[in-house]
PASEBA-1860 file (N, C-alpha, C; in nm, 3 decimals):
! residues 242
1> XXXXXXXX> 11.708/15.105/21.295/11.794/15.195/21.221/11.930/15.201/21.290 ~ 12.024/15.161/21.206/12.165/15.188/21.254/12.230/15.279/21.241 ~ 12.283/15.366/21.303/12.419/15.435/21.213/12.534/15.433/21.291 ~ 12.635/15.404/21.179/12.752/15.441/21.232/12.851/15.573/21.144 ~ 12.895/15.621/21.276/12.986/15.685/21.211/13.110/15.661/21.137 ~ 13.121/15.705/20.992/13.262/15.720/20.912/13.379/15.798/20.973 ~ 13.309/15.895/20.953/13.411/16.003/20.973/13.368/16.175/21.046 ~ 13.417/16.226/21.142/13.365/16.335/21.215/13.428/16.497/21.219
9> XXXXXXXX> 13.581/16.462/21.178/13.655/16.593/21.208/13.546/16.703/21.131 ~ 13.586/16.816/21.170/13.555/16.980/21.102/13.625/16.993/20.961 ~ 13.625/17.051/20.963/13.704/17.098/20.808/13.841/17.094/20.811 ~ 13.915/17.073/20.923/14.076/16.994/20.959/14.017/16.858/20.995 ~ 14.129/16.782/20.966/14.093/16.648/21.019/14.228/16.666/21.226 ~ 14.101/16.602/21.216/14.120/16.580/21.394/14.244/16.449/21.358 ~ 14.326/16.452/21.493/14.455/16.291/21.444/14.357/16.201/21.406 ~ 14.366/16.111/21.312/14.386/15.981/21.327/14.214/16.018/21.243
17> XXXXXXXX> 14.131/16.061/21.211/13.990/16.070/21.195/13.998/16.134/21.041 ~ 13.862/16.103/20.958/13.816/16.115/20.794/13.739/16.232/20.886 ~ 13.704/16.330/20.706/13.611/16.389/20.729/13.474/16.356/20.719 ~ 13.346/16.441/20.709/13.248/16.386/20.757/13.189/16.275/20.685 ~ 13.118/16.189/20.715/13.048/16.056/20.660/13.013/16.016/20.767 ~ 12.830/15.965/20.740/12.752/15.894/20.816/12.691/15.776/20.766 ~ 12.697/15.663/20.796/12.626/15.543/20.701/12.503/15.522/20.781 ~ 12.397/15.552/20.710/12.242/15.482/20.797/12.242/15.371/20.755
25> XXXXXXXX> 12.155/15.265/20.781/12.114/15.105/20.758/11.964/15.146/20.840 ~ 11.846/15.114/20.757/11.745/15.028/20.763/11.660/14.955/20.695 ~ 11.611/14.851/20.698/11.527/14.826/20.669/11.621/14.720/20.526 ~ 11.721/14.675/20.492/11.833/14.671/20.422/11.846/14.773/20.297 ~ 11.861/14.919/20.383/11.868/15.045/20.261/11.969/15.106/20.364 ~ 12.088/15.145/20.217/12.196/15.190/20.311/12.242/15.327/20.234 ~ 12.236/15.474/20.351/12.265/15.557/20.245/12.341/15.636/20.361 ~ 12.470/15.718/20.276/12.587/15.751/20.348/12.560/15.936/20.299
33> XXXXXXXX> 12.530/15.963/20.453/12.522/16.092/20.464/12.689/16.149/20.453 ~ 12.725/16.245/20.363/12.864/16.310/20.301/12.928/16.212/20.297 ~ 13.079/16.278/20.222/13.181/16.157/20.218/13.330/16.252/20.177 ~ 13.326/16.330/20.317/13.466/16.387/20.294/13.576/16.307/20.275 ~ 13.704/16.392/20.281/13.832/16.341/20.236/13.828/16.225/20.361 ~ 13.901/16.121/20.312/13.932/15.996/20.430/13.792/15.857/20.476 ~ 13.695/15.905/20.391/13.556/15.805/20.432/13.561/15.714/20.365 ~ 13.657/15.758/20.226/13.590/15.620/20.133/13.782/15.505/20.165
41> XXXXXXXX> 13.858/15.518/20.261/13.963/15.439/20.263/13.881/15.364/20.399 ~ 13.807/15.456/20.497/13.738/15.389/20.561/13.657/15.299/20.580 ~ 13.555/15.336/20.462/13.475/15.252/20.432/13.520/15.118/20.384 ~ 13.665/15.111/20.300/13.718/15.015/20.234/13.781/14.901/20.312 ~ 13.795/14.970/20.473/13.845/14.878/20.585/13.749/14.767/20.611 ~ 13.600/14.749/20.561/13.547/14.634/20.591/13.465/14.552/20.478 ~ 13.522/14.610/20.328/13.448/14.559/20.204/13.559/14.596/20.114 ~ 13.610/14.579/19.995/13.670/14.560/19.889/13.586/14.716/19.841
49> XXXXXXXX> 13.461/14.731/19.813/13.433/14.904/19.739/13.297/14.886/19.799 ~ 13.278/15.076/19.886/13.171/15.053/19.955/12.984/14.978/19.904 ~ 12.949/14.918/19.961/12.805/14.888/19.966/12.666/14.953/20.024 ~ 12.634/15.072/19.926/12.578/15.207/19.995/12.460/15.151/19.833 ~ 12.344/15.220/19.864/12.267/15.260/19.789/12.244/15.371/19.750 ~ 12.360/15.444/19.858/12.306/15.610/19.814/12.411/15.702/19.847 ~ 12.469/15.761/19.847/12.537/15.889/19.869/12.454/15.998/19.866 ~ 12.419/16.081/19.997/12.352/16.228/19.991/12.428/16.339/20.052
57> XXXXXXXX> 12.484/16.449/19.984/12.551/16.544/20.001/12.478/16.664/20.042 ~ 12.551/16.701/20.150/12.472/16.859/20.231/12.484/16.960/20.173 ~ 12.679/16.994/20.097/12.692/17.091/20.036/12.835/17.109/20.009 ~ 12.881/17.140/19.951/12.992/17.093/19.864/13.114/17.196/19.891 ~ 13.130/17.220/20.011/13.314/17.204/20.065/13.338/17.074/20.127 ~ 13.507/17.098/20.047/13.537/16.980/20.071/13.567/16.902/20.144 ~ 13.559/16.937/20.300/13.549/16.835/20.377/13.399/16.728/20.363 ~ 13.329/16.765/20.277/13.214/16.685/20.325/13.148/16.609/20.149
65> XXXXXXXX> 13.268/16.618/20.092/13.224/16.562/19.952/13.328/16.543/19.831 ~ 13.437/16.583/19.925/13.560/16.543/19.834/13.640/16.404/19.788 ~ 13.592/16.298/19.890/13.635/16.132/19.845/13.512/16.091/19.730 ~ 13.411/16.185/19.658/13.367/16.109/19.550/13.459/16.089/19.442 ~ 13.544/16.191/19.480/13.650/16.230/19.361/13.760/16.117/19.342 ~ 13.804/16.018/19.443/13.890/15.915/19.472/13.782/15.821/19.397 ~ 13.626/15.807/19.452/13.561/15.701/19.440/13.527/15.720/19.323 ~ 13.527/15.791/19.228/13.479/15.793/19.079/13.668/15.692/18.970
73> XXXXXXXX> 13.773/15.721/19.061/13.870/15.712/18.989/13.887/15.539/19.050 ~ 13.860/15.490/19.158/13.861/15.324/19.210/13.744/15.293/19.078 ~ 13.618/15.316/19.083/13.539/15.284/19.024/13.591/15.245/18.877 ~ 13.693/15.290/18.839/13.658/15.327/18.697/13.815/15.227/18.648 ~ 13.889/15.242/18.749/13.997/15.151/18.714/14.050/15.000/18.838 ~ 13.965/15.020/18.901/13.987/14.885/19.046/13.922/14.765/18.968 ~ 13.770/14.816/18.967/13.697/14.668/18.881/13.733/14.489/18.846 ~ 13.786/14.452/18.953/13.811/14.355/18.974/13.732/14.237/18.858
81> XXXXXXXX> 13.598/14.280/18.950/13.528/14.149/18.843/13.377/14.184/18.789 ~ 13.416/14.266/18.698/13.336/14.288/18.637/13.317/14.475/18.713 ~ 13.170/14.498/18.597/13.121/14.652/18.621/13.134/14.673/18.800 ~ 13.122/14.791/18.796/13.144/14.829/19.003/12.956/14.875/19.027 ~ 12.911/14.881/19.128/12.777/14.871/19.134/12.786/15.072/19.085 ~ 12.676/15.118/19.065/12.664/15.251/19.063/12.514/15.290/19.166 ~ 12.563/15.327/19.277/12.524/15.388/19.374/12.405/15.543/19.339 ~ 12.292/15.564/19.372/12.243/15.690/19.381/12.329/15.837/19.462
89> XXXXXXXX> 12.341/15.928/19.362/12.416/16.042/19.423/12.305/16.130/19.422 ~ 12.294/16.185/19.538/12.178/16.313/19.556/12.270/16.393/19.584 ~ 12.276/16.527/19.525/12.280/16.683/19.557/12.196/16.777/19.545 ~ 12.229/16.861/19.581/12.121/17.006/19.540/12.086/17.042/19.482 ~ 11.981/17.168/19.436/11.996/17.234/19.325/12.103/17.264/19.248 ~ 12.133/17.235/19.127/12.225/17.299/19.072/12.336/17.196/19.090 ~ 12.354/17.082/19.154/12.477/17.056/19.181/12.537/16.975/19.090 ~ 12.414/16.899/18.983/12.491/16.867/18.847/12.586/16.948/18.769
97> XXXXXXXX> 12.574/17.085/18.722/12.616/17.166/18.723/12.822/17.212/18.786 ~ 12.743/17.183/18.898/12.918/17.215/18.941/13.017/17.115/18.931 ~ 12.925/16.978/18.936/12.981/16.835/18.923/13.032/16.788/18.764 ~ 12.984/16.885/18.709/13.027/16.843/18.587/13.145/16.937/18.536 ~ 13.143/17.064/18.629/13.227/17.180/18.554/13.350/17.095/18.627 ~ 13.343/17.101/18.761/13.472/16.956/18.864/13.522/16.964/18.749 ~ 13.463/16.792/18.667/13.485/16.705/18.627/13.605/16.735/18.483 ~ 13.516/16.889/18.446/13.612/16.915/18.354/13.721/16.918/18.349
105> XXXXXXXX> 13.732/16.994/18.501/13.904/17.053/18.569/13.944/16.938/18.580 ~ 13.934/16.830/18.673/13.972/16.704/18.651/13.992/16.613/18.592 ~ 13.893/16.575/18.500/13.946/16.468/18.418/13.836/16.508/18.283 ~ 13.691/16.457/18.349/13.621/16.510/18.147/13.489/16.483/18.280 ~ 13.383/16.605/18.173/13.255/16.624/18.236/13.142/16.559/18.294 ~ 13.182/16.384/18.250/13.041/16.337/18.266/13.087/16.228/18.414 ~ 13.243/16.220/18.431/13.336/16.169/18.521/13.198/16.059/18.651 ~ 13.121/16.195/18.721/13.047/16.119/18.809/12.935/16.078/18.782
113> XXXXXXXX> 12.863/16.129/18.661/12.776/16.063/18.609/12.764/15.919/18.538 ~ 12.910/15.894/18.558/12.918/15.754/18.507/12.998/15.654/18.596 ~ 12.983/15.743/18.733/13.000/15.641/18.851/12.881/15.649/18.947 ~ 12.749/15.776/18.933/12.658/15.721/18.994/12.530/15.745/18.924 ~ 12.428/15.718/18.952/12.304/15.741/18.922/12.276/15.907/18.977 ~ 12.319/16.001/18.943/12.343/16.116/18.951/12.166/16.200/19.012 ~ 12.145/16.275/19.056/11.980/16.325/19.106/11.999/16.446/19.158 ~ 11.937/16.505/19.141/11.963/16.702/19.294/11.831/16.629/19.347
121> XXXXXXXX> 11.784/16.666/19.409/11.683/16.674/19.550/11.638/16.818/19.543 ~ 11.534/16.857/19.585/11.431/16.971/19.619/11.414/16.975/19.798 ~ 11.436/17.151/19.827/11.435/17.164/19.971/11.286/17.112/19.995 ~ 11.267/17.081/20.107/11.167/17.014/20.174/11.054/16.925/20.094 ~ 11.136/16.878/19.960/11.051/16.747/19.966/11.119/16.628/19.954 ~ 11.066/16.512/20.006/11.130/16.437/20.057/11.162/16.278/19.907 ~ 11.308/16.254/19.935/11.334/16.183/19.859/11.367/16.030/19.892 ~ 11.319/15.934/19.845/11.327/15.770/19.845/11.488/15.686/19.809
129> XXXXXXXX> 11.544/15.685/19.924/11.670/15.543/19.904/11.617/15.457/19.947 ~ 11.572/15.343/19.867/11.535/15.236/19.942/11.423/15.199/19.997 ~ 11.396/15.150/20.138/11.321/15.195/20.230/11.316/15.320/20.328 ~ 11.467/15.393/20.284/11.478/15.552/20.398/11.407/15.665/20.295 ~ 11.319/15.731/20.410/11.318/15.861/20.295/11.371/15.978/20.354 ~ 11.430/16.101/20.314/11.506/16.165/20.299/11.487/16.300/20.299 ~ 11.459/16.380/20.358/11.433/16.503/20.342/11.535/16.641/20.364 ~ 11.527/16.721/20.247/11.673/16.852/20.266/11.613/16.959/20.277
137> XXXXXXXX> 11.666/17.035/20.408/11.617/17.123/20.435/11.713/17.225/20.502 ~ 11.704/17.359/20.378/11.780/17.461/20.356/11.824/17.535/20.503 ~ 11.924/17.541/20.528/12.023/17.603/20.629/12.134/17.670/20.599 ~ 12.160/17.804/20.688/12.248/17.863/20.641/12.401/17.852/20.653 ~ 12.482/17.851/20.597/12.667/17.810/20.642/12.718/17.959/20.498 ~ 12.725/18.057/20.566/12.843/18.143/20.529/12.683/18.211/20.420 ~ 12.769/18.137/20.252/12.683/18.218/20.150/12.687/18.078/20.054 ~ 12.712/17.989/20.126/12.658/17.872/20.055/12.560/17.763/20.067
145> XXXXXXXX> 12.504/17.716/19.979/12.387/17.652/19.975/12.455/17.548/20.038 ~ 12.319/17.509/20.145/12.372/17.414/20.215/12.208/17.339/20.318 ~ 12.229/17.243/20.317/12.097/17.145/20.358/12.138/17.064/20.523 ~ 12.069/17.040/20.570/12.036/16.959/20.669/11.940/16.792/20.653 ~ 11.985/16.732/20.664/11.911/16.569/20.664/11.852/16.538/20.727 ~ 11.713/16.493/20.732/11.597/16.445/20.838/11.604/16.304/20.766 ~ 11.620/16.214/20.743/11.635/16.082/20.761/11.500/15.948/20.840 ~ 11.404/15.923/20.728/11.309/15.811/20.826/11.321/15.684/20.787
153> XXXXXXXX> 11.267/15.597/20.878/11.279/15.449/20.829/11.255/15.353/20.952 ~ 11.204/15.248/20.906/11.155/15.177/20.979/11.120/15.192/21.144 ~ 11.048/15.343/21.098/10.935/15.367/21.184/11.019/15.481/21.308 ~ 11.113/15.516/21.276/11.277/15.577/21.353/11.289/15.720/21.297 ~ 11.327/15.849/21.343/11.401/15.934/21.222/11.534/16.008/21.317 ~ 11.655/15.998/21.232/11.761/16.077/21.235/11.774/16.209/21.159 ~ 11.824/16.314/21.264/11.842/16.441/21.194/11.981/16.458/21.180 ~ 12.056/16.464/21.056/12.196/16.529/21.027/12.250/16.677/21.029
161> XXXXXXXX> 12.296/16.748/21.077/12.289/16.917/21.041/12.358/16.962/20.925 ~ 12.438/16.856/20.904/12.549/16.954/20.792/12.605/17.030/20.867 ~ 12.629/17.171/20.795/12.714/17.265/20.843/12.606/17.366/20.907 ~ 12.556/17.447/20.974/12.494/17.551/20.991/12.481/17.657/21.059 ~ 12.455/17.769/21.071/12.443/17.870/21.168/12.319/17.834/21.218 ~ 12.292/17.972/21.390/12.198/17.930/21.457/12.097/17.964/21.342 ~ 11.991/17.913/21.348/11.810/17.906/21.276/11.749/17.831/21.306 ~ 11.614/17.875/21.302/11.475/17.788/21.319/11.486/17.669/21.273
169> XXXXXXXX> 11.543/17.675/21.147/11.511/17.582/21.008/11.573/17.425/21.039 ~ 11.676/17.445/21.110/11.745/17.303/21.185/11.680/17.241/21.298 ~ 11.670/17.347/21.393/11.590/17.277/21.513/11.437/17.211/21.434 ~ 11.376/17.218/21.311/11.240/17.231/21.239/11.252/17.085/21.145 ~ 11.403/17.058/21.157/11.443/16.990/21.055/11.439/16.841/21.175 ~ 11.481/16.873/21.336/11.530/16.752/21.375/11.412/16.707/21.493 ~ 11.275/16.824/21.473/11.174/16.782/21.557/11.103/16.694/21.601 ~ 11.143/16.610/21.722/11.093/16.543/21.785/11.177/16.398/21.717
177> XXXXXXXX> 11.297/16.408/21.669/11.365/16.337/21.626/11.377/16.191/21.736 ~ 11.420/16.095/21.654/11.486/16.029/21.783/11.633/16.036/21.838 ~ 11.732/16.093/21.732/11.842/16.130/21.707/11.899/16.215/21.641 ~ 11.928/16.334/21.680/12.010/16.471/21.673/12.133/16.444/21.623 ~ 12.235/16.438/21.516/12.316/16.484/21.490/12.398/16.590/21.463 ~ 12.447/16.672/21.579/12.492/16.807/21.517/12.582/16.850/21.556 ~ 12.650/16.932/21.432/12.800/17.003/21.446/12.762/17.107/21.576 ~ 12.882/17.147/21.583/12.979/17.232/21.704/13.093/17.239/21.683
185> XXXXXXXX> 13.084/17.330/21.621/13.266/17.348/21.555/13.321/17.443/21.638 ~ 13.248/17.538/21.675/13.339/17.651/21.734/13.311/17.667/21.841 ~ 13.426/17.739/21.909/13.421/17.783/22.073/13.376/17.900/22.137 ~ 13.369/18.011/22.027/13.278/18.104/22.049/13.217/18.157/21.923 ~ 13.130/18.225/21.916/13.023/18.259/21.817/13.132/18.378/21.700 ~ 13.176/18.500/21.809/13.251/18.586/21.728/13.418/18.531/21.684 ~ 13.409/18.389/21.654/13.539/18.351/21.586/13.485/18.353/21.453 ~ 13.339/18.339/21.433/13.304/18.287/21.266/13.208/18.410/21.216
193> XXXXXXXX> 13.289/18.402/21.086/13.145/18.491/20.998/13.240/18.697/20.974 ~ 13.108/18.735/20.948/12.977/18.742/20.913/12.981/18.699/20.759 ~ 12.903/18.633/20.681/12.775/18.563/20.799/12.822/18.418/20.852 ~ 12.779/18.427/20.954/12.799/18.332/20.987/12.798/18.184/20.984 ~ 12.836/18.057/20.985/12.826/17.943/20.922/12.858/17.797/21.009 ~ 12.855/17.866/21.136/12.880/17.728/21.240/12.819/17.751/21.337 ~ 12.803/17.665/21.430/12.741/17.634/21.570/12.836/17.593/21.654 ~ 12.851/17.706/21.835/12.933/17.695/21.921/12.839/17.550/21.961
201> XXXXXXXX> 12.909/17.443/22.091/12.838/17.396/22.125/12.701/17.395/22.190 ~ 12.731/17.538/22.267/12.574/17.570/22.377/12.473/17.588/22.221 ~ 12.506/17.668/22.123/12.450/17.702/21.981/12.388/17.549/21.933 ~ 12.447/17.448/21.921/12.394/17.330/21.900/12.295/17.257/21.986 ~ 12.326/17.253/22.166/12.251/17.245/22.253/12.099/17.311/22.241 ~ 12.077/17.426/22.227/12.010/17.526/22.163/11.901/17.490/22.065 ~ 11.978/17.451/21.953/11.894/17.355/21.874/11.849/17.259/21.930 ~ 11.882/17.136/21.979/11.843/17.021/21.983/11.692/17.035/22.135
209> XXXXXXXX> 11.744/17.104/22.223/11.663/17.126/22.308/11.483/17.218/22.263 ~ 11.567/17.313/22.135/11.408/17.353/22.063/11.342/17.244/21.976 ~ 11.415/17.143/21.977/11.376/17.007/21.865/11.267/16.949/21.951 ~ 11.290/16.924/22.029/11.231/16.831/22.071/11.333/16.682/22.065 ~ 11.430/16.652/22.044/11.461/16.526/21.995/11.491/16.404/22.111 ~ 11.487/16.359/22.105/11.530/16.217/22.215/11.689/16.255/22.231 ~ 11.736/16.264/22.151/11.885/16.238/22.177/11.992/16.301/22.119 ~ 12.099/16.368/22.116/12.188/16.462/22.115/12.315/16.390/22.054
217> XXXXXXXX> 12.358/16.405/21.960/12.528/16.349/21.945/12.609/16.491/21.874 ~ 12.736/16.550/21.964/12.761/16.625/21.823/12.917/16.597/21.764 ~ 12.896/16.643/21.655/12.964/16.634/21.565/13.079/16.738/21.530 ~ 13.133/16.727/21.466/13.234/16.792/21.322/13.330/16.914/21.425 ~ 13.346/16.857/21.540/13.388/16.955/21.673/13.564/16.949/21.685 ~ 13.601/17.006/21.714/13.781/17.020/21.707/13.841/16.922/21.840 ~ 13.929/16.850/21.802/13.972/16.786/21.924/14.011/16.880/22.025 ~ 14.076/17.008/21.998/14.132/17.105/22.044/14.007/17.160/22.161
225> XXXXXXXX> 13.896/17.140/22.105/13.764/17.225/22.215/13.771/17.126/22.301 ~ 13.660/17.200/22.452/13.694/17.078/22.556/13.482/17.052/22.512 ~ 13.501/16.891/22.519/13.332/16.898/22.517/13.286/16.818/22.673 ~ 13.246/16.875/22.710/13.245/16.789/22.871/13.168/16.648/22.870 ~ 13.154/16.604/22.967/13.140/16.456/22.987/13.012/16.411/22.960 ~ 12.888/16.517/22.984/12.757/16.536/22.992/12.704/16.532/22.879 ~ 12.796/16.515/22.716/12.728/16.542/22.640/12.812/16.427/22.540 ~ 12.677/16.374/22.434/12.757/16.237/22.408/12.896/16.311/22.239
233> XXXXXXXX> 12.951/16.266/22.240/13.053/16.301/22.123/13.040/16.190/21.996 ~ 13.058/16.232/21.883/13.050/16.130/21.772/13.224/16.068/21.770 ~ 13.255/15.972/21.727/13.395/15.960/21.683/13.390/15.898/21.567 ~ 13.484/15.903/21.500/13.474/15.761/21.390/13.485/15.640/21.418 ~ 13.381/15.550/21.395/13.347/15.363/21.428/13.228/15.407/21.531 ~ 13.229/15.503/21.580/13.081/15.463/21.655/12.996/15.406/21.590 ~ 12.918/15.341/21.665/12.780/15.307/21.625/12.673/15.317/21.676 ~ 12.567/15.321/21.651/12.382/15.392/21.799/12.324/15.335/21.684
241> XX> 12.210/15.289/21.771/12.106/15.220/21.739/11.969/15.366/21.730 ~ 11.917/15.403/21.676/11.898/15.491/21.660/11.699/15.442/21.702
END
């Protein structure tokens, strides 16, 4: 299992960095955890229009799902040679729904339904890209619905956090993982909320250490915080073998 990172900033983009996007690869099944503003010019740095089987969304601010909105409008007028592939889009409950009301404001309702194979997903049961399967599992960020990614495949599993406050439900999500992905956005607890909707770093530490997981990367963290040396950092182009 591969992943590399797209894109890492928080909800500002850090210099020079997209917002969030994660591309897994196994097994030849490729599915791109979010795809904030700046992932899909990224993605375009090593293919003509990305080669994903899947797009799965945590929860819909827009740092973490706003380049479908670019990628529905390439799709629809780039088309070089011939139709553009149409990729699986997983969201949440309900998220056809908001994707279509978008669509209204933007251009006309059925906009992403006719750039992907459109799906919501159900909390904790687990859904099929490919050879990865996929599991969303409900975490809290503010007062919006919002999921966490457990990720398996060829015999490997990665946990994504999304956005979340401290809970059980994440550390539950990345147990005994082989790879922890998780935000740390903030520097202290009483900068955010009520309610609350992020993880300081020790707050992420926290998690991963009740996981059980092999391994720690975090994420979606401000260039501005200091993260010390001891702890590994995501950037955009990384890559781990997972």
């Amino acid at each position: 299992m591969l992943l590399t990172v797209i894109g890492s900033s928080p909800a500002w983009p850090n210099p020079g960095s997209a917002h969030s996007g994660y591309l897994l690869q196994a097994n030849g099944s490729r599915v791109l955890l979010d795809c904030g503003p700046g992932v899909l010019g990224r993605l375009r740095e090593t293919a003509l229009w990305p080669d994903v089987d899947a797009v799965a969304i945590t929860h819909f601010h827009l740092d973490h799902w706003g380049d479908l909105v670019p990628w529905v409008w390439g799709t629809f007028y780039l088309n070089p040679n011939g139709p553009m592939p149409k990729p699986q889009l997983w969201v949440q409950p309900g998220g056809r729904k908001f994707l279509e009301d978008i669509g209204d404001r933007l251009g006309f309702p059925d906009m992403f339904e006719r750039t992907f194979a459109l799906s919501e997903y159900e909390p904790d049961t687990p859904f099929e890209v490919g050879k990865l399967t996929v599991t969303a599992t409900r975490v809290p960020h503010y007062t919006l619905q919002t999921y966490a990614f457990r990720v398996e495949g060829d015999g490997r599993v990665m946990t994504y956090s999304g956005d979340s406050a401290p809970c059980d439900e994440l550390a539950e999500s990345a147990r005994d993982a082989d790879l922890f992905v998780c935000e740390a956005t903030l520097l202290r607890p009483n900068l955010d909320g009520p309610p609350r909707g992020h993880l300081t770093l020790e707050e992420a530490v926290e998690a991963y250490e009740a996981s059980g997981a092999k391994r720690l990367v975090l994420t979606h963290r401000p260039r501005e915080l200091p993260t010390p040396d001891e702890y590994e950092l995501a950037y955009d182009g990384l890559e781990l073998e997972v």
